[in-house]
KEZAMI-694703 format. One line per 2 residues: number of its first residue (from 0); their letters; for each residue x, y, z of C-alpha. Coordinates in steps of 0.001 Angstrom, whole numbers, padded with zeros to 6 digits. Layout:
NUM> A> X/Y/Z | ...
//
This chain:
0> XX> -045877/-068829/030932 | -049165/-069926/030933
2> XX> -051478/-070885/034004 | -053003/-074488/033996
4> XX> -056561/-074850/034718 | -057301/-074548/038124
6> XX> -059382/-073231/040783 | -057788/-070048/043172
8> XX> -061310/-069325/045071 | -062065/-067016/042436
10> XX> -065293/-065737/041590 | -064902/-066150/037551
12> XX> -063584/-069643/038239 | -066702/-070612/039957
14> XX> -068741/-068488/037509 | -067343/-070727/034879
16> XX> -068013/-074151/036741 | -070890/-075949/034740
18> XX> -073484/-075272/037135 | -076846/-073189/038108
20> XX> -075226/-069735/038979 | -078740/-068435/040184
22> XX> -081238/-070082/042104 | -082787/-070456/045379
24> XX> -079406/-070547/047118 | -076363/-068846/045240
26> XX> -076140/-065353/043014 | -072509/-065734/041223
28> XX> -071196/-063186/038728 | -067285/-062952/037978
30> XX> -067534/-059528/040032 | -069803/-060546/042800
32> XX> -070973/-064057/044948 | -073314/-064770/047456
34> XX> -074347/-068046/048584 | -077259/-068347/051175
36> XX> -076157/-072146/051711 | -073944/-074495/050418
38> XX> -076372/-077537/050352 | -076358/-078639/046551
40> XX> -073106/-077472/045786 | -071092/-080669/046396
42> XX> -069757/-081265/042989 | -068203/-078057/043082
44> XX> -067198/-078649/046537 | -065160/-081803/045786
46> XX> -063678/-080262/042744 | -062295/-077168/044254
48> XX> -061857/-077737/048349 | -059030/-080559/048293
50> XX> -058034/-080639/052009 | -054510/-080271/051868
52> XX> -054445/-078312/049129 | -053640/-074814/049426
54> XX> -055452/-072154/047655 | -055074/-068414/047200
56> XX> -058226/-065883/047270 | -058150/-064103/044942
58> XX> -061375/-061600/046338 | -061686/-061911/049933
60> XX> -064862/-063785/052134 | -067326/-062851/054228
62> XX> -068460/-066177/055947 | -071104/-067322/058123
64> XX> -071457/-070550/059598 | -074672/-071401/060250
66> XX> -074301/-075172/061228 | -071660/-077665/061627
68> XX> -067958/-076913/061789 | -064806/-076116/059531
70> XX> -060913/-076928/060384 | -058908/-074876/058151
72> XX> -054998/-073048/058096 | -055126/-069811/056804
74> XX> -052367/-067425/056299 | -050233/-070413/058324
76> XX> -052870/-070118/061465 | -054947/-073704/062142
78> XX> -058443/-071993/062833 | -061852/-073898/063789
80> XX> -065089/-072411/063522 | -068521/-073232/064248
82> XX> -071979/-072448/064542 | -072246/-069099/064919
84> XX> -069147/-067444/064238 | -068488/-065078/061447
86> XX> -064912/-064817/059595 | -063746/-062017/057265
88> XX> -060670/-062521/055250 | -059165/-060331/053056
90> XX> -057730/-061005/049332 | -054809/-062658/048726
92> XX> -055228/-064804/051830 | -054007/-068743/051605
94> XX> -056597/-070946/052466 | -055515/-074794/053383
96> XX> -058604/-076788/054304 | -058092/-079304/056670
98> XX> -062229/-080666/057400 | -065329/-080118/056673
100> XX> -068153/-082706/057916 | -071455/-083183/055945
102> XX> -073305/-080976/057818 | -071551/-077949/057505
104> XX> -073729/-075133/056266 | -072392/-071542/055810
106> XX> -073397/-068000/054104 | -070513/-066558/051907
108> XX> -070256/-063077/050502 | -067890/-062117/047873
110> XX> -066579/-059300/045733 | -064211/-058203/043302
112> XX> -061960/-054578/044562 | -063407/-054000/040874
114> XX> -066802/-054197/041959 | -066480/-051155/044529
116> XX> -064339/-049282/043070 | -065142/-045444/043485
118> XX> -067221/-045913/046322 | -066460/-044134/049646
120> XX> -064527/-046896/051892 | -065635/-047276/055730
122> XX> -062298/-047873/057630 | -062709/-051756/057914
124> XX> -064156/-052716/054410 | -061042/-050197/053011
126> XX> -058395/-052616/055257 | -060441/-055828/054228
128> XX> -059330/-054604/050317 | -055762/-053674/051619
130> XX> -055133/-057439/051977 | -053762/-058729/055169
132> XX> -057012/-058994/057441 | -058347/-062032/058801
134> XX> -060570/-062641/061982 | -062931/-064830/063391
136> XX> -066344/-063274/065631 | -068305/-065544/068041
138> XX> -071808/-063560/067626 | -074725/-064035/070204
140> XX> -078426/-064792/069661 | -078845/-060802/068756
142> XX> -076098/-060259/066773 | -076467/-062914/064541
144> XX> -080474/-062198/064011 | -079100/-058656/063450
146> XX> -076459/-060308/060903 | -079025/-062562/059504
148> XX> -080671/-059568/058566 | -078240/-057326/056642
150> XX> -077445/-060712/054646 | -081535/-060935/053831
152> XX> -081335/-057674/052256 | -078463/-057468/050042
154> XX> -079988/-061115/048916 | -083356/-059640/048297
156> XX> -082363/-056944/046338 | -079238/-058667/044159
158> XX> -082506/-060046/042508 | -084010/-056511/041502
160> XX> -083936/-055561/037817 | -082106/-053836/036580
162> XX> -079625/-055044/038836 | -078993/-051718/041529
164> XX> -075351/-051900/041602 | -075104/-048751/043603
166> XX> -077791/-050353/046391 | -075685/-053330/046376
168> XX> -072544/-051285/047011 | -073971/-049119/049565
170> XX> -075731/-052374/051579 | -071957/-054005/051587
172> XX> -070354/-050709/053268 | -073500/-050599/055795
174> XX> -073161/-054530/056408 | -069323/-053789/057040
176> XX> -069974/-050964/059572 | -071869/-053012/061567
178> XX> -069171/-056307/061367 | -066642/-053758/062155
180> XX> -068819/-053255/065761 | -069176/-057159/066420
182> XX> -065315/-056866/065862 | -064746/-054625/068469
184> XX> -066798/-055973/070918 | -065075/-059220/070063
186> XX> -061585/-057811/070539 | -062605/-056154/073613
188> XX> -062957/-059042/074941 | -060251/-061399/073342
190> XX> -057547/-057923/074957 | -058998/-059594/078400
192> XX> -057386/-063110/077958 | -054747/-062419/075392
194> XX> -051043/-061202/076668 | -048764/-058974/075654
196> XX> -046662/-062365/074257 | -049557/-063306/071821
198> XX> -050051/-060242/070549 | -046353/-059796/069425
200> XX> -046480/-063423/068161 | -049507/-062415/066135
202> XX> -047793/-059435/064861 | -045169/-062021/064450
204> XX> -047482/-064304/061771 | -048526/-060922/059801
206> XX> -044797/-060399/058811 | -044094/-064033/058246
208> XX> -047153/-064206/055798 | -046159/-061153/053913
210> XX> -042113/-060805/053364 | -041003/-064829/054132
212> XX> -040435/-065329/050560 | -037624/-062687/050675
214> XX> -036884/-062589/054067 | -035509/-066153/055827
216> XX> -033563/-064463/058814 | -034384/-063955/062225
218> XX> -032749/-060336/062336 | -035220/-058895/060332
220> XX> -038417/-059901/061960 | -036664/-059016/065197
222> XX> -036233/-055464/063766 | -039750/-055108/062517
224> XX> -040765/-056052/065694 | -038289/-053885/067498
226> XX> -036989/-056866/069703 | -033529/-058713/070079
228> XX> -033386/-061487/068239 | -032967/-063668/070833
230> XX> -035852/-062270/072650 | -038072/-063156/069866
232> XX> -036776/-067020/069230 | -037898/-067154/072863
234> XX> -041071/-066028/072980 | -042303/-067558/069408
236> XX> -040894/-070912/070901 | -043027/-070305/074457
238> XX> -045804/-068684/072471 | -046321/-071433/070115
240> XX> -043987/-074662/070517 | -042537/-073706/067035
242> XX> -039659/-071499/066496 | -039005/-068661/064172
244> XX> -037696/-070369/061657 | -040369/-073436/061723
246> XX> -042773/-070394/060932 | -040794/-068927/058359
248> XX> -039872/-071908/056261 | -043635/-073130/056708
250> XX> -044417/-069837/054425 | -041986/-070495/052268
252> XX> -043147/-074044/051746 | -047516/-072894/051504
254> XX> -046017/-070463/048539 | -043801/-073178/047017
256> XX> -047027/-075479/046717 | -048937/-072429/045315
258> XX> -046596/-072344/042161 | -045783/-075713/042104
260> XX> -050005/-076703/041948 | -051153/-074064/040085
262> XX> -048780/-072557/037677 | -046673/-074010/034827
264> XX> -042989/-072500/036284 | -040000/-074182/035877
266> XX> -039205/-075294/038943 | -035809/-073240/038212
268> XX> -038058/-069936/038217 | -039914/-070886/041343
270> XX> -036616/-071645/043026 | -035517/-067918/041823
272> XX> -039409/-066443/042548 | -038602/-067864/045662
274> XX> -034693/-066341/046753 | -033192/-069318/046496
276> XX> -029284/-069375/044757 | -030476/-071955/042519
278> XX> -033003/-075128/041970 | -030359/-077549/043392
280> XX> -031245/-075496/047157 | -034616/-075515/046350
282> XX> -035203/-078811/045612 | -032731/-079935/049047
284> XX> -035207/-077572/051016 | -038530/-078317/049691
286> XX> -037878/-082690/050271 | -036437/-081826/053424
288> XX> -039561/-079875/054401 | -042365/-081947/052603
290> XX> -040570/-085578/052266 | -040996/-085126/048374
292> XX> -039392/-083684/045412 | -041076/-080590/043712
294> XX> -042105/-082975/040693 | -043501/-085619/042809
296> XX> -045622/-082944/044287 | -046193/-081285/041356
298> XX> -046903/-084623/039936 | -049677/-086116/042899
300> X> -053395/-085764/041885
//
């Protein structure tokens, strides 16, 4: 079954966009992107980032804000960030814009796993390509000159000829070694104000996002988490005003839009893709959840 034309956040998608790939502002091969700023870029912008609209990456994103502001769910957590802050997110994370005002400005790094492939793996860039990682950094003045400057040198010499793959390569590990200290200073400091009840309920979210689609019971994410289940309907409901199964079906629903948007299934082999007995429960759940049938969605521009 083929795939309609669509964008995932994929590098070769953008690469393919009728646009300047390289100029004063953006580098963009199918196996590597980096845009300095994303003044310019609107048409792309408006084509691609439908809030609302979820969206799969298919590489992961380095991302700098430099001004202005972006509301955003990803992997089912609403997230804001601003000036200041840098975000890593691994492959294969769902992206759901929610706002972006005009003067938002970021720097965005991105790579295929292709692209470093046989090169030796620091311990945070090898989780970033493991899938599953997401995290947002509030950086001071210093850190974000320091920043500023590891993203001024990859940029500098992605223009070299003949293009120094290899330098490249090595520049990303160094620029992740030194992310993976902001992150632990970070964290060091987020361990101060979080408690013990977040940090399950964040555990919580990383199961949710990878096994809902096959799991839909609270047993099992109790287990995982080694907690009774009632223990855990509790503390999800304290934690976040939402119970387990809000969280859960809210998965299902994000992947059930992914299929339904951007691939030309059946909605008979969605419902299956999915672990439902049959369409008939799929389509009951999916208009109970969204107010619409799969086709009407399907079917909205």
């Amino acid at each position: 079954m083929e795939q309609k034309d669509f964008f995932l956040l994929a590098l070769q998608q953008i690469h393919d966009f009728p646009f300047t790939r390289c100029n004063a502002s953006r580098f963009i091969t199918p196996e590597l992107g980096f845009v300095r700023s994303v003044e310019g870029m609107d048409e792309i912008a408006e084509s691609i980032l439908i809030p609302g609209r979820p969206y799969r990456l298919t590489e992961g994103r380095i991302v700098y804000i430099q001004s202005g502001y972006i509301r955003a769910r990803i992997n089912l957590r609403e997230v804001t960030v601003s000036g200041g802050q840098l975000i890593v997110s691994s492959p294969g994370a769902v992206l759901e814009f929610e706002e972006m005002p005009a003067n938002m400005d970021v720097t965005m790094l991105a790579f295929t796993d292709d692209f470093m492939e046989g090169w030796q793996k620091e311990p945070l860039l090898h989780a970033y390509l493991q899938g599953g990682l997401f995290f947002a950094v509030d950086l001071d003045e210093k850190e974000r000159k320091r920043l500023e400057v590891f993203l001024d040198l990859i940029w500098e010499v992605l223009h070299d000829e003949p293009f120094p793959r290899d330098t490249v390569r090595s520049l990303i590990s160094a620029l992740f070694r030194q992310i993976e200290v902001f992150y632990h200073r970070d964290a060091a400091v987020a361990r101060q104000e979080h408690t013990r009840q977040e940090e399950i309920f964040n555990r919580f979210l990383k199961l949710v996002n990878r096994y809902a689609v096959h799991e839909r019971n609270i047993t099992f994410y109790a287990d995982e988490l080694y907690l009774s289940p009632r223990y855990l309907s509790t503390l999800i409901k304290q934690v976040s005003g939402r119970t387990v199964m809000d969280w859960v079906n809210a998965a299902v629903v994000q992947e059930a839009k992914l299929q339904l948007r951007h691939t030309d299934k059946l909605v008979y082999q969605i419902a299956d893709d999915l672990n439902f007995p049959n369409a008939s429960f799929f389509c009951k759940f999916f208009r109970r959840m969204t107010g619409k049938t799969p086709h009407a969605y399907r079917d909205e521009d």
